[in-house]
N, C-alpha and C positions, 0 to 999 in steps of 0.2 A: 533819839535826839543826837545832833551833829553837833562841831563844834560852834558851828555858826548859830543855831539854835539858839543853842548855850549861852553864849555870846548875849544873845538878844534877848534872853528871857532874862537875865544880869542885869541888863541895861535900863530894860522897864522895871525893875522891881525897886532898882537903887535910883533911877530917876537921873540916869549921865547916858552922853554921847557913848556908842556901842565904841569910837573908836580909843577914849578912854578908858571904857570895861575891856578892850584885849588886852590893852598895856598894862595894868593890872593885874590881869587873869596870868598873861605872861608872865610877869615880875611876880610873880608867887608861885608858881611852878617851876622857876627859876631859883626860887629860893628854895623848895622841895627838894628839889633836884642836888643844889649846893650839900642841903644839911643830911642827906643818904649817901651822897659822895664822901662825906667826911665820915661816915660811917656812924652817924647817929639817927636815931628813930625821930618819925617825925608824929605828932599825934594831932589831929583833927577833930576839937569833942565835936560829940554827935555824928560823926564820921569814921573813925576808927585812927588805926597804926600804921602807918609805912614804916618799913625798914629793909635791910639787906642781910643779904647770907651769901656765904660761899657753897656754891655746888660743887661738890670733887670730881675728881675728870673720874669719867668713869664708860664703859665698854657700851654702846645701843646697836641696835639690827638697823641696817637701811633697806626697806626692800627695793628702793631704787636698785643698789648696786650689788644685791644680795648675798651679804655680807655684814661681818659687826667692825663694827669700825672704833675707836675708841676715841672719844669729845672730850676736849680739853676742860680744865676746870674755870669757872665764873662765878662772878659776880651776880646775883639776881634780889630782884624786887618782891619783900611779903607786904600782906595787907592784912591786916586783922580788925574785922568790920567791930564795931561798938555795940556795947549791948544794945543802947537806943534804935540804934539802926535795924537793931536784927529785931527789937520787938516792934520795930515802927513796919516794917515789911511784911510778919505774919501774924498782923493783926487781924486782916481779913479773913486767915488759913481756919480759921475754928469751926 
């Protein structure tokens, strides 16, 4: 599924114009986005955890340029999916 999809399958299910489900869909990713910038987790029931961590810079191989090269350190994005989610996913696995 795209985001366009997405988008549309939003739109019938809450029963609004797709062009008010982007604006929406937007403005809460928006605010996702704001509340990990500030460094706080974000929690989704039934969805799971967003939050952030620092990677430390630290030495990797390029085989491009074959050699290691050493990556600055960053900011990145975890996800920690919900129990609900994970038991709704391998329900079929039995």
């Amino acid at each position: 599924m795209n985001y366009g999809d997405y988008v549309k399958n939003v739109a019938e299910r809450m029963n609004l114009p797709q062009t008010e489900t982007k604006r929406l869909i937007k403005q809460s990713f928006e605010t996702i986005v704001e509340a990990l910038d500030a460094g706080e987790k974000f929690t989704i029931p039934g969805l799971g955890t967003f939050g952030t961590k620092t990677r430390e810079q630290h030495k990797a191989y390029s085989p491009f340029y074959e050699k290691f090269m050493l990556l600055p350190r960053k900011r990145i994005v975890t996800y920690y999916p919900s129990s609900t989610m994970k038991d709704k996913l391998n329900e079929g696995e039995k």
